[in-house]
Backbone as CSV, one residue per row, in Angstrom:
resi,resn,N_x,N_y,N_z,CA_x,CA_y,CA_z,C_x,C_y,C_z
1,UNK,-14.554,-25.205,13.499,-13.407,-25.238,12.602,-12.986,-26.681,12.371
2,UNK,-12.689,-27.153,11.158,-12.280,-28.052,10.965,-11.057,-28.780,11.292
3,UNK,-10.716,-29.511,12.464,-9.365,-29.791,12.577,-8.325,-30.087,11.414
4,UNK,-6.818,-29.771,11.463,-6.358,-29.915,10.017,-5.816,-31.210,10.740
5,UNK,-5.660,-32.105,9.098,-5.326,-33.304,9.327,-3.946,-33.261,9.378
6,UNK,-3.160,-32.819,10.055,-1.707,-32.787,9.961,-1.085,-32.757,11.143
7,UNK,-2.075,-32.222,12.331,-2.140,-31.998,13.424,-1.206,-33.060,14.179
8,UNK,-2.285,-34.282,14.117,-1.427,-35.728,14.735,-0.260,-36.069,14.666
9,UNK,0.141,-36.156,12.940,1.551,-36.275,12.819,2.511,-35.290,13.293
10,UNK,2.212,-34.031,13.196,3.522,-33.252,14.149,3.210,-33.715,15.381
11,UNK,2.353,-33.903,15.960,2.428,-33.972,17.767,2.771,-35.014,17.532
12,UNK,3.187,-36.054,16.834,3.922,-37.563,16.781,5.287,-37.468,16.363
13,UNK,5.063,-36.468,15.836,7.324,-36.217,15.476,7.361,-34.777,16.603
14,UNK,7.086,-34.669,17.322,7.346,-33.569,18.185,8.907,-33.741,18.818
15,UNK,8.946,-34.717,20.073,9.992,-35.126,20.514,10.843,-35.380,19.928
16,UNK,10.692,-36.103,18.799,12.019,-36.439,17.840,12.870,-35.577,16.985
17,UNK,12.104,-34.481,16.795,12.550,-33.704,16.055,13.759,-33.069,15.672
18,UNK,13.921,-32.126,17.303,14.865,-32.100,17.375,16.307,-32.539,16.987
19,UNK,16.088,-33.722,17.506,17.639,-35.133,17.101,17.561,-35.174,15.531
20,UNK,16.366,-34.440,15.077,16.851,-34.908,13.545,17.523,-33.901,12.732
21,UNK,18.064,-32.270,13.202,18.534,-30.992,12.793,19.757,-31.032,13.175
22,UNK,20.269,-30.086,12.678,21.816,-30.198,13.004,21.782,-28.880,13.518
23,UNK,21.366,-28.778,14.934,21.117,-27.711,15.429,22.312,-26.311,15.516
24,UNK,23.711,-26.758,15.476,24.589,-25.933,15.816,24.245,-25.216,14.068
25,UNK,24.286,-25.905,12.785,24.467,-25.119,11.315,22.995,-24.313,11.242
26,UNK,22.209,-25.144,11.393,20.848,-24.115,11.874,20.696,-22.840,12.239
27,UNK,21.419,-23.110,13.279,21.313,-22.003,14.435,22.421,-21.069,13.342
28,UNK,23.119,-21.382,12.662,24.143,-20.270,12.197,23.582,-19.554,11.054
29,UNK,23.437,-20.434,10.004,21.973,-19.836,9.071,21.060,-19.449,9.212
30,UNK,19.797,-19.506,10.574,19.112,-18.138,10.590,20.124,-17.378,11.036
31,UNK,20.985,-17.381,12.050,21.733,-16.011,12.232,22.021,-15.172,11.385
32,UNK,22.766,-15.366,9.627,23.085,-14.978,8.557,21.893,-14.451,8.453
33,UNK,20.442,-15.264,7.700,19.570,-15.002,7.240,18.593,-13.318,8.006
34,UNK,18.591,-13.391,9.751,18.347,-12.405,10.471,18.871,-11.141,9.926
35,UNK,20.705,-11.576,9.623,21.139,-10.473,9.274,20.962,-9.629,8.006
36,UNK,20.794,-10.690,6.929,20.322,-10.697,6.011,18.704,-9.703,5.586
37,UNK,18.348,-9.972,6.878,16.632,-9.319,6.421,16.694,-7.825,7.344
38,UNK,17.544,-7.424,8.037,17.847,-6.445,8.722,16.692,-6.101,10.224
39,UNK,17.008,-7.106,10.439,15.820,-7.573,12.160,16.525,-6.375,13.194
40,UNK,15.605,-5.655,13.714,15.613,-4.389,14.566,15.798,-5.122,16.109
41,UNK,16.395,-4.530,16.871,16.497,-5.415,18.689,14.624,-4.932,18.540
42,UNK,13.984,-3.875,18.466,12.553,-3.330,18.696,11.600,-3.866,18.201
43,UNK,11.570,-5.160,17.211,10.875,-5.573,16.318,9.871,-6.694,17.224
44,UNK,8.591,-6.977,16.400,7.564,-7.972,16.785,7.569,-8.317,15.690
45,UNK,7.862,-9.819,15.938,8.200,-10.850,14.554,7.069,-11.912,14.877
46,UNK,6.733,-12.368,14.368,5.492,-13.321,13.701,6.083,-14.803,13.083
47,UNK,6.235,-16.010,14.455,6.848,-16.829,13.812,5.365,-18.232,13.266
48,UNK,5.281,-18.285,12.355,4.327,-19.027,11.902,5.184,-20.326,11.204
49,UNK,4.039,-20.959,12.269,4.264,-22.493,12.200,6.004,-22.749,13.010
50,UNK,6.219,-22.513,14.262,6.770,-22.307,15.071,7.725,-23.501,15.838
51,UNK,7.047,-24.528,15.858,7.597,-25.856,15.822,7.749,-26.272,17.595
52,UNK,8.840,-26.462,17.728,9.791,-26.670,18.543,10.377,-25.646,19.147
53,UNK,10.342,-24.172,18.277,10.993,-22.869,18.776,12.100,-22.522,18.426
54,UNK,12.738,-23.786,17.226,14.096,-23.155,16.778,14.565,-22.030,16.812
55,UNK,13.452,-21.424,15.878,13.732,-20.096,14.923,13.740,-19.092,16.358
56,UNK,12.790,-19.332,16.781,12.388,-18.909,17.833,13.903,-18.173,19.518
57,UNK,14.180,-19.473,19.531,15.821,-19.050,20.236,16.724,-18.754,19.359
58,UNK,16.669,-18.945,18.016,18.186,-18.665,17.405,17.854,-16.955,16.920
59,UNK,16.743,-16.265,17.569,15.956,-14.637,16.673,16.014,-14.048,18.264
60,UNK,15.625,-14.741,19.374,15.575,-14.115,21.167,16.698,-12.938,21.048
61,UNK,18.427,-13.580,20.506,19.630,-12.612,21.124,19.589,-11.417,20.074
62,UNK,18.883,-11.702,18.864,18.686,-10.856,18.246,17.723,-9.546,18.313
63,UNK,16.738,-10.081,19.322,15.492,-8.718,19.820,16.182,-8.139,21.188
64,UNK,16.222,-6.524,20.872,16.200,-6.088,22.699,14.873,-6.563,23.600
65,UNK,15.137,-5.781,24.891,14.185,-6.174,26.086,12.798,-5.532,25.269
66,UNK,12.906,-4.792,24.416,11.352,-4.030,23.527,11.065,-5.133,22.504
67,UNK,11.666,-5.889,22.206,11.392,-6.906,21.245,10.656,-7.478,21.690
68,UNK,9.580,-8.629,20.777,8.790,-9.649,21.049,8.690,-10.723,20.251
69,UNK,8.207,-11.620,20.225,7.830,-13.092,19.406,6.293,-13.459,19.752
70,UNK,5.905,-13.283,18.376,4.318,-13.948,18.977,4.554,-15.627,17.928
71,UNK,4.980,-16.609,18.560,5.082,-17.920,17.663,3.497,-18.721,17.981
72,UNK,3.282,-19.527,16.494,2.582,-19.957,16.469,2.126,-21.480,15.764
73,UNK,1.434,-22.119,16.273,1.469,-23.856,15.768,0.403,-24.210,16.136
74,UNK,-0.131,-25.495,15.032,-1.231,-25.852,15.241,-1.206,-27.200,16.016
75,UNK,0.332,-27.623,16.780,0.971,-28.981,17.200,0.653,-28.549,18.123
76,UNK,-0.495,-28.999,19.618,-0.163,-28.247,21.023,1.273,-29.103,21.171
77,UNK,1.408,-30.497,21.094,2.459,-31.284,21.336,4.209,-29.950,20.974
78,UNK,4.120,-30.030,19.726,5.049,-29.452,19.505,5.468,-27.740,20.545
79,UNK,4.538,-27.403,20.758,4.515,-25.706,21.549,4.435,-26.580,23.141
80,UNK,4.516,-27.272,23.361,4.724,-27.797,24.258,6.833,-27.997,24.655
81,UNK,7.019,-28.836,23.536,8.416,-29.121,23.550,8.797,-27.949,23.272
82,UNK,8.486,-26.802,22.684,9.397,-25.429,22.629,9.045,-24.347,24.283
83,UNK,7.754,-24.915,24.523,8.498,-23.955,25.976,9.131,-24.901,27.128
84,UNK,9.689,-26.143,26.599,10.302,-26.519,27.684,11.785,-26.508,27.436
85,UNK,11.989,-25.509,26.471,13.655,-25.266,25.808,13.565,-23.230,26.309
86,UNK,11.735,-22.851,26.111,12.200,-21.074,26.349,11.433,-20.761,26.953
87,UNK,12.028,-20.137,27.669,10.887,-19.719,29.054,11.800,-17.844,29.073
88,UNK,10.925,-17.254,28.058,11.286,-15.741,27.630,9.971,-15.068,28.036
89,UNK,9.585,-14.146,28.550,8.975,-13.391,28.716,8.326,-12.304,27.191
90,UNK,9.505,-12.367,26.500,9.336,-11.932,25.011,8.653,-12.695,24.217
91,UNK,8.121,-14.032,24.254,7.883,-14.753,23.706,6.059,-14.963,23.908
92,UNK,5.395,-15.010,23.134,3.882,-15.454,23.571,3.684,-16.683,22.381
93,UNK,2.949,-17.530,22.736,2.896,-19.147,21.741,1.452,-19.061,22.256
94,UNK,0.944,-19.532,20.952,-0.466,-19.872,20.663,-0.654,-21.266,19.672
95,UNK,-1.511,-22.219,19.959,-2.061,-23.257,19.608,-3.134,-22.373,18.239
96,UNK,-2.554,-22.373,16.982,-3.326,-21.396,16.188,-2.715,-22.159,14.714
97,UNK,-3.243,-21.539,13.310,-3.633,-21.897,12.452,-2.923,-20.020,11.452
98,UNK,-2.695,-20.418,10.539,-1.985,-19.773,9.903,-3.060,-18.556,9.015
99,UNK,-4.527,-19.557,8.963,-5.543,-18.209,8.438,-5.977,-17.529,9.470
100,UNK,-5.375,-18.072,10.983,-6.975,-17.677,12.080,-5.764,-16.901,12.905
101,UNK,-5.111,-16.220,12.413,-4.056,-15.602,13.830,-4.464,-14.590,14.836
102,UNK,-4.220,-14.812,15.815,-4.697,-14.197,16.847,-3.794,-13.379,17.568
103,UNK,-4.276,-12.392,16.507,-3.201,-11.042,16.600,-4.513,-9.795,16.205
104,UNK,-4.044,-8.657,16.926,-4.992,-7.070,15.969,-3.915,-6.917,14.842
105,UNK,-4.648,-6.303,14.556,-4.498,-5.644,12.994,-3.543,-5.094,13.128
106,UNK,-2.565,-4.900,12.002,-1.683,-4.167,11.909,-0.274,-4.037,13.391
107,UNK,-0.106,-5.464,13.657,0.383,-5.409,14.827,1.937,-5.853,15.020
108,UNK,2.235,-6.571,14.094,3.634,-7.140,13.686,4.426,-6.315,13.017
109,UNK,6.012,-6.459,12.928,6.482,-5.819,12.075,7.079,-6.625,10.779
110,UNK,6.701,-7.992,11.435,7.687,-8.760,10.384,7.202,-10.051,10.989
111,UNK,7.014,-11.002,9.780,6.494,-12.208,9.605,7.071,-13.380,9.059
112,UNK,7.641,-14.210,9.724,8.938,-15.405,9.084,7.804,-16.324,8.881
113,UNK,7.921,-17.789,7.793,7.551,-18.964,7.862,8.712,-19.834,7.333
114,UNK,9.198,-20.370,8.374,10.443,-21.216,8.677,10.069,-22.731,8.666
115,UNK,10.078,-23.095,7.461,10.002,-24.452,7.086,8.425,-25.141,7.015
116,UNK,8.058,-24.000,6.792,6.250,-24.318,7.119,5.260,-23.723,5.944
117,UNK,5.783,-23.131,4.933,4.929,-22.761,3.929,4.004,-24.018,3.012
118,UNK,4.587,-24.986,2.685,3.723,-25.939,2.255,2.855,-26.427,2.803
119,UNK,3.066,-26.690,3.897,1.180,-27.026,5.072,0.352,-26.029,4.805
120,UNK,-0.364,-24.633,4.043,-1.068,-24.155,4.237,-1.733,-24.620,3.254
121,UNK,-3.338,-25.122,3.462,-3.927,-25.725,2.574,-4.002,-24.373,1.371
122,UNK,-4.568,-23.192,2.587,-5.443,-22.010,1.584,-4.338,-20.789,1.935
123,UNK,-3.239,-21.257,0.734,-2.339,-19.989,1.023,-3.051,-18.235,0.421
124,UNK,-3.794,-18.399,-0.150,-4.815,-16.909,-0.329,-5.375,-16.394,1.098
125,UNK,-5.631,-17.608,1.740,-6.522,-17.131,2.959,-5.085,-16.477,3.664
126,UNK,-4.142,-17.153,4.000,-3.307,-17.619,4.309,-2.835,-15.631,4.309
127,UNK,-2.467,-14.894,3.736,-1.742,-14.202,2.875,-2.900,-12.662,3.280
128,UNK,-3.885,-13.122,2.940,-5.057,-11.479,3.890,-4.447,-11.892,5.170
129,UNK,-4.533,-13.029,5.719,-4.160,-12.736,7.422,-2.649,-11.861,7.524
130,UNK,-2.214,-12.178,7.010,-0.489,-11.667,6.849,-0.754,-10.452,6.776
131,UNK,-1.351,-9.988,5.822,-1.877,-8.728,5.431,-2.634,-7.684,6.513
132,UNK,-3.097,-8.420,7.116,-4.557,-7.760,8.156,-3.003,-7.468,9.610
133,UNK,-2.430,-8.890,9.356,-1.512,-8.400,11.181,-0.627,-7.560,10.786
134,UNK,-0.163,-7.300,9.853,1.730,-6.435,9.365,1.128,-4.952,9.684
135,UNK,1.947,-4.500,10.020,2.250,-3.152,9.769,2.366,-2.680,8.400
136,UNK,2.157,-1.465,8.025,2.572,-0.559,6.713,4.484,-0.835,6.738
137,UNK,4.820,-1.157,5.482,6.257,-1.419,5.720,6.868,-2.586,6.540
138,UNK,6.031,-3.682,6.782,6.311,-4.613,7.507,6.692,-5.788,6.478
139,UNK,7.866,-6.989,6.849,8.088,-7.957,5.760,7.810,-9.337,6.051
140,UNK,7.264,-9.582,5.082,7.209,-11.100,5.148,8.235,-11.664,4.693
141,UNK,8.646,-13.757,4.915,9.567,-14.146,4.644,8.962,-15.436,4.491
142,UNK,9.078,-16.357,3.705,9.264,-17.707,3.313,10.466,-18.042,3.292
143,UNK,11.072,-18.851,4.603,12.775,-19.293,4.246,12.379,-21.061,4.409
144,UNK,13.100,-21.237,3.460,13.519,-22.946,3.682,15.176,-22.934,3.764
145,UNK,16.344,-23.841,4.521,17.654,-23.492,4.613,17.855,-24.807,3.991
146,UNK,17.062,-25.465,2.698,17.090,-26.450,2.214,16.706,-26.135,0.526
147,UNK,16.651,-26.972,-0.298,16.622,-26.688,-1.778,14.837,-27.248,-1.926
148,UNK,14.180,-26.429,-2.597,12.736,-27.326,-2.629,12.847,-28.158,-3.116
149,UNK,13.434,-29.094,-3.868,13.424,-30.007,-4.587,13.829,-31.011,-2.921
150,UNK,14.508,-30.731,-2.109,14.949,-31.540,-0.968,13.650,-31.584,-0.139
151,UNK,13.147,-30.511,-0.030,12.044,-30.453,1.015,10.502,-31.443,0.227
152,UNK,10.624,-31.180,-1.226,9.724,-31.406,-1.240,9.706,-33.387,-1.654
153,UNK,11.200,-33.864,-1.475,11.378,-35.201,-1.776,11.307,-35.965,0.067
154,UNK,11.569,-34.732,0.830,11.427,-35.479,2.043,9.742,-35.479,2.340
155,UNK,8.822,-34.298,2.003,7.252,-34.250,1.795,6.647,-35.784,1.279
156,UNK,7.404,-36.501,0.111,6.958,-37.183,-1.026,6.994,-38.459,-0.325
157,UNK,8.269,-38.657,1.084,8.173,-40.315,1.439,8.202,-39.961,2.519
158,UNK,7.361,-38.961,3.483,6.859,-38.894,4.794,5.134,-39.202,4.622
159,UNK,4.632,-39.071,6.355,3.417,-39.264,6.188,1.862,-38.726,5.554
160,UNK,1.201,-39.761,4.929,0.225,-39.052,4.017,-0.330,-37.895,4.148
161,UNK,-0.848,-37.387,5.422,-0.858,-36.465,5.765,-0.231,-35.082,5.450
162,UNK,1.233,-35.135,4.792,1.816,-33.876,4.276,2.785,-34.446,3.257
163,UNK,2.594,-35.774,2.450,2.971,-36.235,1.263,2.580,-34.917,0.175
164,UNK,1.771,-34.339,-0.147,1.081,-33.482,-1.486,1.507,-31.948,-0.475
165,UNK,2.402,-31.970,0.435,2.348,-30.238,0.905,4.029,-29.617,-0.048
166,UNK,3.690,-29.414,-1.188,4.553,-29.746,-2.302,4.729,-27.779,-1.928
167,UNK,6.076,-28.058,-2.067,7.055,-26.194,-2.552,7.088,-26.158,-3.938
168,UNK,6.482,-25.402,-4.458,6.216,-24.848,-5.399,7.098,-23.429,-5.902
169,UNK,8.106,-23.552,-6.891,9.222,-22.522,-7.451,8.676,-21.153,-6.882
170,UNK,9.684,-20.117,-6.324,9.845,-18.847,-6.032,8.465,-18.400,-7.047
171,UNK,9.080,-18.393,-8.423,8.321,-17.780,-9.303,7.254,-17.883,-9.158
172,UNK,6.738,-18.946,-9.125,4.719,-19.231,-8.968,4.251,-18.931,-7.426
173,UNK,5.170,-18.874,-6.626,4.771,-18.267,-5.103,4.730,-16.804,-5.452
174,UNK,5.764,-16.003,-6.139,5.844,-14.801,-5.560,4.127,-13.551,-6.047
175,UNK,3.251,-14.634,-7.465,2.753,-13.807,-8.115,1.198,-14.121,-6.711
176,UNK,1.265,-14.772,-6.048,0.317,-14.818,-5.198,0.390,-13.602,-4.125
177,UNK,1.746,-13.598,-4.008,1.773,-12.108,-2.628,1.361,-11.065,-3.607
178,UNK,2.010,-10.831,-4.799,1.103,-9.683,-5.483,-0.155,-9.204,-5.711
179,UNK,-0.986,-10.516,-5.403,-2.634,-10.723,-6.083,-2.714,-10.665,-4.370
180,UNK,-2.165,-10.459,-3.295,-3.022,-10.259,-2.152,-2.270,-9.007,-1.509
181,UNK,-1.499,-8.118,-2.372,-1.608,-6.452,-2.209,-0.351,-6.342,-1.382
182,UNK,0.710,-7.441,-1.835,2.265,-7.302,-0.989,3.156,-6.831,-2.419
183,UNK,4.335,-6.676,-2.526,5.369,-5.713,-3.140,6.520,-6.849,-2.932
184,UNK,6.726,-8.157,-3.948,7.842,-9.244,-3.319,9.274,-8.100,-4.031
185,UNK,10.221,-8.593,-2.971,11.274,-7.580,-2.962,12.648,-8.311,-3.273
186,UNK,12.264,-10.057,-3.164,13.312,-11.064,-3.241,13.138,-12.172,-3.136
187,UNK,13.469,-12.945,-4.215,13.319,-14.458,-4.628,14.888,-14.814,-4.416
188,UNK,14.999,-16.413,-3.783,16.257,-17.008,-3.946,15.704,-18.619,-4.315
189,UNK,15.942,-19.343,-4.983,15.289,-20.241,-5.461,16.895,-21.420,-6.298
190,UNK,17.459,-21.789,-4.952,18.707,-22.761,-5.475,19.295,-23.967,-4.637
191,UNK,20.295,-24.291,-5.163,20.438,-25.731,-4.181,20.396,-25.817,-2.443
192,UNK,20.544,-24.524,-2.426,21.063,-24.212,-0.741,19.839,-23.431,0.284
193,UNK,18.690,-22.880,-0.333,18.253,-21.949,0.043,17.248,-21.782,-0.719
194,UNK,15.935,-21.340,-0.102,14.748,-20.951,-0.656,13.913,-19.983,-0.093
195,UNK,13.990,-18.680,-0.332,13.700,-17.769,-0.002,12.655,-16.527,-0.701
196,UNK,11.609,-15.868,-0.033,10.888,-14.972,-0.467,10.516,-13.942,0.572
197,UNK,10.421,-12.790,0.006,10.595,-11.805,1.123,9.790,-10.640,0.347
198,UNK,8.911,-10.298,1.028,7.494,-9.278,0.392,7.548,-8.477,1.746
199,UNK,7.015,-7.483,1.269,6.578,-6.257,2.153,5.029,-6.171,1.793
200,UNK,4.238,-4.907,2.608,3.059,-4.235,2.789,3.607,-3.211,2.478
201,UNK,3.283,-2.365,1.567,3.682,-0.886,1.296,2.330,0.086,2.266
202,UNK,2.662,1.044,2.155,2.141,1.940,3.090,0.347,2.495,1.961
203,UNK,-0.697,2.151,2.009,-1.886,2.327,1.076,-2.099,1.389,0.568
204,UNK,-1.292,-0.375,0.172,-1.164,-0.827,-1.045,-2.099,-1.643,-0.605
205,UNK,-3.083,-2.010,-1.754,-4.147,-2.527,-1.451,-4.315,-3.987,-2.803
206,UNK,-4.587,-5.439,-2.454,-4.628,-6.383,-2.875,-5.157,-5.918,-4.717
207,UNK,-4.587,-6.238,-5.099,-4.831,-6.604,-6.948,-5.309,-7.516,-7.411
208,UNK,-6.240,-7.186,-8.391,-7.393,-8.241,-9.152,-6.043,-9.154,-9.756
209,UNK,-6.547,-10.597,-9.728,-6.269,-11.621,-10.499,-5.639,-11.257,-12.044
């Protein structure tokens, strides 16, 4: 497998990271957003591209003792600094890649990507995997708690490496979950918030181009 070139630079902003969020408003906006998507205490959520584990502790008080987190990053650096913040038993972290997840089939109920949708080189590939781990009735989510135009101006004067990992409008994202056999259920696409949220319907099977 080809290492992705992006690798280095997160395990080089790993430590810092942190100090650069405003962890208490964070932490309050996924809370909203959780509530928002109607997260079960019973649920196995799918945190891709996982980081540090934000999402990760601010979703824990939200799962019962049946709940789980399978988070995932291609930073060992970074999954490093998130289990030295969670040490959950609910929690499993893998050094993994967003086409190659290492999950069975049909095993999640629900799939977040929390500030991480533009790193996927091959969001098609990207999108069968989603497909192959969800459950029938299971949702996906693209949240940014930022405006793309913000995310993608902080992309534009960071390192070359994820300079071109450009957010691209709700609209031109959502017709890709359609062409890989998802049902998008909600676009938010404004100064505050960037959001997409698709399901797997129960039979529904990927659509020609």
């Amino acid at each position: 497998m080809t290492p992705n070139p992006r690798q280095p630079f997160f395990d080089a902003i790993a430590t810092a990271w942190d100090g650069w969020q405003d962890m208490p408003g964070q932490t309050a906006k996924l809370g909203a957003a959780f509530r928002h998507f109607g997260i079960q205490p019973s649920e196995t959520v799918l945190d891709i591209g996982c980081g540090t584990g934000n999402l990760v502790q601010a979703l824990l008080p939200v799962l019962g003792a049946e709940g789980a987190i399978v988070a995932l990053d291609i930073s060992p650096v970074m999954l490093a600094q998130a289990r030295l913040k969670i040490a959950d038993p609910r929690v499993t972290w893998h050094e993994a890649a967003a086409d190659r997840i290492p999950m069975p089939d049909a095993s999640c109920d629900r799939i977040i990507c929390f500030a991480s949708w533009p790193h996927f080189e091959n969001p098609s590939d990207v999108l069968n995997e989603f497909r192959r781990v969800l459950r029938d009735g299971g949702h996906v989510h693209i949240l940014h708690l930022i405006s793309k135009e913000e995310v993608n101006r902080i992309h534009a004067s960071a390192h070359p490496s994820v300079r071109a990992d450009h957010l691209a409008p709700a609209s031109e994202v959502a017709p890709l979950f359609t062409r890989a056999g998802f049902t998008v259920l909600e676009t938010v696409d404004d100064d505050d918030r960037y959001l997409l949220t698709a399901t797997k319907l129960e039979g529904e099977r990927p659509r020609e181009p």
